[in-house]
Each structure stands twice: as structure tokens, then as C-alpha cells.
N, C-alpha and C positions, 0 to 999 in steps of 0.2 A: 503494500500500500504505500514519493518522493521519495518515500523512503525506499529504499529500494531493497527499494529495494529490496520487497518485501520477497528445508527435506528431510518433512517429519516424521513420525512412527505412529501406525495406528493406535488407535485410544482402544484396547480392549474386554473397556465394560460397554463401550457403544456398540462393538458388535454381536455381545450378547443381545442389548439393543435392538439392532434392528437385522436378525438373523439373516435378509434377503437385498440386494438392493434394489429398490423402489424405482422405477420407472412411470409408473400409475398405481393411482392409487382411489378408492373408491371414497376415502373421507381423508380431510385435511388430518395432521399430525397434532394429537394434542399438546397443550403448552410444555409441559414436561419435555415431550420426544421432540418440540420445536427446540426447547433450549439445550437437550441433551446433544443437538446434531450439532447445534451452529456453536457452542461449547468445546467439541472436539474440533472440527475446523477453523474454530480460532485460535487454538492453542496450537493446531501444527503452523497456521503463521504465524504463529510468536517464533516457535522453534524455527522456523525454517527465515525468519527474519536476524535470527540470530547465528545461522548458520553460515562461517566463510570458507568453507573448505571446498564450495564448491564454485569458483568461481566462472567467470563466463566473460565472453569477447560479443558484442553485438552491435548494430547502428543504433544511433539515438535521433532522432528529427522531434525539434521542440519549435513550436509554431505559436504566436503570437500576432496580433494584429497588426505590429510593426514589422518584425523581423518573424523569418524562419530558416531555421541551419540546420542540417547534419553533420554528426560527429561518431567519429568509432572509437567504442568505450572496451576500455581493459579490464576489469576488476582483480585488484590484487591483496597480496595481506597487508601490503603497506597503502593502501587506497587507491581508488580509482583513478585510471589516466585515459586522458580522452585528446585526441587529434579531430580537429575542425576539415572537415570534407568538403561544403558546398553552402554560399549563403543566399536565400530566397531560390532555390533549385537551381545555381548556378555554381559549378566545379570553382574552386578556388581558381585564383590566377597565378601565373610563375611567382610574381611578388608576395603575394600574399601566402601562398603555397611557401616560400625561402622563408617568409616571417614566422609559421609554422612550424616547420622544420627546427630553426633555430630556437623556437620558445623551448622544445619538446629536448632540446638538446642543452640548452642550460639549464632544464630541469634536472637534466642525468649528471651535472657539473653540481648542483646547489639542491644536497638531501634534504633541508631547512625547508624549503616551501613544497615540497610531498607533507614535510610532518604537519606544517600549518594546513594541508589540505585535508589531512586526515585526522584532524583536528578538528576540523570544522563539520566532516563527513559525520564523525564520530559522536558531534552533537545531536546533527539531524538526527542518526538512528534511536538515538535515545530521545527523543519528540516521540518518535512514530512507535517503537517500542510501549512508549507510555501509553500511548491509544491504544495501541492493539490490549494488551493488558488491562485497561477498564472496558471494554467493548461489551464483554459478556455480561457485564452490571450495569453498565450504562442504558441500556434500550431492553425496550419488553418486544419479544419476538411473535409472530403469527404467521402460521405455513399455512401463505395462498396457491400451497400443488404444484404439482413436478409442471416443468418444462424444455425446452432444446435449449441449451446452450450449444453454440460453436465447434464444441468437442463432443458432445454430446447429450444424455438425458442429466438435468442439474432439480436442484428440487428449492424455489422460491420461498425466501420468507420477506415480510413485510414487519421494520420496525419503526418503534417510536418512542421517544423519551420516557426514560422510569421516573417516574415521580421518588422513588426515593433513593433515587440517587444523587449524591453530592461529589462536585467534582474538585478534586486536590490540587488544581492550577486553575488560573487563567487562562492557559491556552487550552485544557481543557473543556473548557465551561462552556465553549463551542458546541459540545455534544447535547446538552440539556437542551436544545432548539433545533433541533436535524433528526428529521423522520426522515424514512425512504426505503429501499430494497436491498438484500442480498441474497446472489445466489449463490447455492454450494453444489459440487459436485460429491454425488452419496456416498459414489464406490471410493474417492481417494480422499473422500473426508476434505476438501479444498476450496477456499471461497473463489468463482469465476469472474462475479462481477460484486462489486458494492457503488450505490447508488444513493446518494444524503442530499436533500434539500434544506434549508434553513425556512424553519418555520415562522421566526423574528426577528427579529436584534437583537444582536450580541454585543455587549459590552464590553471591554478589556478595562482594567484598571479603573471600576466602578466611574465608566466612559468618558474617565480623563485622556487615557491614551488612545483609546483608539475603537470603532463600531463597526461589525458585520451587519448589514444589512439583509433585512428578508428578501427571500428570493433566490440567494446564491445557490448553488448548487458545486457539488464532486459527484464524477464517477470516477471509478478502475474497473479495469476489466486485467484478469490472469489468464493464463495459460500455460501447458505444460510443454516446456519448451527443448524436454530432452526425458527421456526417461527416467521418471520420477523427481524430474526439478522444474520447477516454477516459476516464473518470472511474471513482473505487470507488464503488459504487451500496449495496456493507452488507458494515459491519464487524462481527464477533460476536467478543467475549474472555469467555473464563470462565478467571478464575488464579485461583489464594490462593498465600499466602504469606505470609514474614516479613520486615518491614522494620524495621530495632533490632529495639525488642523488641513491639514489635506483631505481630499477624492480622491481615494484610488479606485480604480478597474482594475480587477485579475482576471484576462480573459487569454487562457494558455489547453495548447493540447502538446502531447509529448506522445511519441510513438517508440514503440522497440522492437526492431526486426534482426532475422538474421543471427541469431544465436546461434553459440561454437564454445563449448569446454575448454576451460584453459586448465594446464596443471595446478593442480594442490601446491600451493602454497609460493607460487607464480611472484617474482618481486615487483616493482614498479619500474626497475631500471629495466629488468627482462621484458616487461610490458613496452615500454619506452621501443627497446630494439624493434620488439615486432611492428609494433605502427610506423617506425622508419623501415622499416623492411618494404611495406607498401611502395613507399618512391624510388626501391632500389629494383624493388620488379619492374616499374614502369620506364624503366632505364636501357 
């Protein structure tokens, strides 16, 4: 789920659970077996949010109203490294293409800005970490019945704020106003899509810092992008709001194609090589 980057082991009191996987079903899932399911496939994305040993090489295209670029991402143990490809669908140029090259290469000169990168990455995870981890307290679930997902039969629930849930941040607090959908996949126990709208406005810093307004919306959608690993394949945010005293627009889509296994425990510099390895083929 930004984070990204969001490869568990089944939960085996759910499959006492639910002895068969459900494809159809003749009545929806009682509350119970609604929260026993989405229970277990949130915790294999906690686990599998927490997992680096499986890293992976993919394109990334993030699209905004102003600009859109692709970039070919590494994931390492020492953070991610990513070379810039193409801005607004257009291949880089020689110049820009050398400026490139040479950022990527004083990176492998100067370890100090990998650590602040992984620094920073390191914060992210633990944001979205935090989410995932109240998820299953946060919102009251309701299984509106199996349906197709993309890979195949996925089984729909519909949430919406617990009333007695109280959230431990600020930047949690976002949750108590965002109904919406998620789907899971039964047989791998795996969330396919999550779906949250904001029901109001949200306040940051009892709305001196900053306001979500109603209306905004996130999706994700995952996919198995190797056997038995998971990746978010497209993130969609459309917010507005106030931060001090600004308007801001968040209106961003992010795609992820083209996944390829990199070794266990892959460095940044070894990352480094391979994406200059690209200009040395095209030579």
C-alpha cells in the first residue's frame, strides 16, 4: 500500500475457517468470517510489507497533471535506486541522458546520500506500517460477495469507520472519515484492491496545520507479480486541501510494470552497475 511498497505464510486457524475456497456463495459472510478473512490478509501485508529479502527491478511511470516520467527502480538492502528513462513519454536526450548517468555515478562515489535516502525511505515504511497495523481496528467490515478480480475470483468487503476506534497520530486520524472497499483474494489470503473515500474533513493539528477535505479519494490495486510475491501494480490519489495557509491539489497516478527478481541481498552500488549496464548495451 507508497509504501511500497507494500511474502506471507498462511494464517492457519483461517483455514480451518473456511475449509473451501469460495468463488460463490449463496449468502454474504457473517461479521465474524468478514473480519476473520480481511484479519488474515492484512497481516500477510504487514508481513510481506516488512519483508526485504525479496527484492525486485521494475519500471515506475508516476503521472501528475504537470509532469509524467518513467524511471527503472532497483530495490536493495541498502534502499532503493532508480535511473530516470523518459519525461512526459519522451526518451531522455544525450544531455540529459550524461546528467543521468553522472548523478547515478556520484552516487557510487558519495555512500552518505544512499544512507540519507534510506533514511528517508525508512520513515515512509514506518507511516504505512503504522496503517496497515491499525487497519483491522480501524473500520467495521461487510462482505458485499465474491467477485472477478484481474487475476481472478476475489471476494469484496465494504468498510467504514469504527466508532470506537481512537487513532494514536494525527496522521492517523485520517482513517476515522474514509469508508470504501477492499478486495481480497481467498485462496492467497491477499488484499487486490483497497478503495477509501473521505467522508469529511480532516483536520491535522486540531486544523492549525493543515485540512483534508471531503471528497478525496485513494485507490491500490496489487498483484502477484512472481510467484508468491506481491507488488502495488497502481496507485490513484485525488485530495485537496489545506496545509498552513495554502490549496493544495494531490492529483497523482503511479504505475508499476515489468517486474524481474533481483538477488537476496543485492547492494545499491551492484544496483547502481546494473542500470548503467542499460547504456552500455545500447552502445
Amino acid at each position: 500500500m507508497p509504501v511500497r511498497r507494500i511474502v506471507p505464510t498462511a494464517c492457519l486457524a483461517l483455514t480451518a475457517f473456511f475449509p473451501a475456497v469460495r468463488v460463490a456463495a449463496a449468502a454474504p459472510l457473517s461479521p465474524a468470517q468478514s473480519q476473520a478473512l480481511v484479519n488474515a490478509a492484512l497481516a500477510n501485508e504487514l508481513r510481506a510489507a516488512q519483508d526485504t529479502t525479496h527484492p525486485m527491478r521494475y519500471l515506475l511511470r508516476k503521472q501528475t497533471p504537470r509532469l509524467a516520467s518513467t524511471r527503472e527502480i532497483c530495490e536493495t538492502k541498502d534502499g532503493a535506486v532508480a535511473r530516470l528513462l523518459s519525461v512526459n513519454s519522451i526518451p531522455l536526450g544525450p544531455v540529459a541522458e550524461q546528467k543521468e548517468i553522472a548523478r547515478l555515478e556520484e552516487l557510487l562515489r558519495d555512500p552518505g546520500r544512499q544512507r540519507h535516502r534510506k533514511l528517508a525511505e525508512a520513515a515512509d515504511t514506518a507511516r504505512a506500517l503504522e496503517v496497515l497495523r491499525l487497519l483491522p481496528r480501524a473500520f467495521l467490515y461487510q462482505d458485499i460477495g465474491p467477485g472477478e478480480g484481474p487475476s481472478g475470483a476475489i471476494e469484496r468487503f465494504r468498510f467504514e469507520p469504527n466508532p470506537r476506534f481512537s487513532p494514536p497520530s494525527l496522521e492517523t486520524g485520517v482513517l476515522t472519515a474514509m469508508a470504501g472497499e477492499i478486495w481480497i483474494d481467498p485462496a492467497q489470503q491477499r488484499v487486490t484492491r483497497l478503495e477509501g473515500h473521505l467522508q469529511q474533513n480532516v483536520s491535522f493539528g486540531w486544523g492549525l496545520l493543515g485540512r483534508l477535505y471531503k471528497g478525496g479519494w485513494i485507490r491500490i490495486d496489487q498483484a502477484e507479480v512472481a510467484p508468491g510475491l506481491w507488488r502495488t501494480v497502481r496507485l490513484q490519489l485525488q485530495m485537496s486541501g489545506r496545509v498552513l495557509f495554502r490549496i493544495r491539489n494531490f492529483d497523482l497516478l503511479e504505475e508499476e510494470t515489468r517486474f524481474d527478481p533481483l538477488p537476496a541481498g543485492i547492494t545499491y552500488q551492484q544496483a547502481i552497475d546494473l542500470l548503467l549496464a542499460r547504456e552500455e548495451a545500447r552502445r
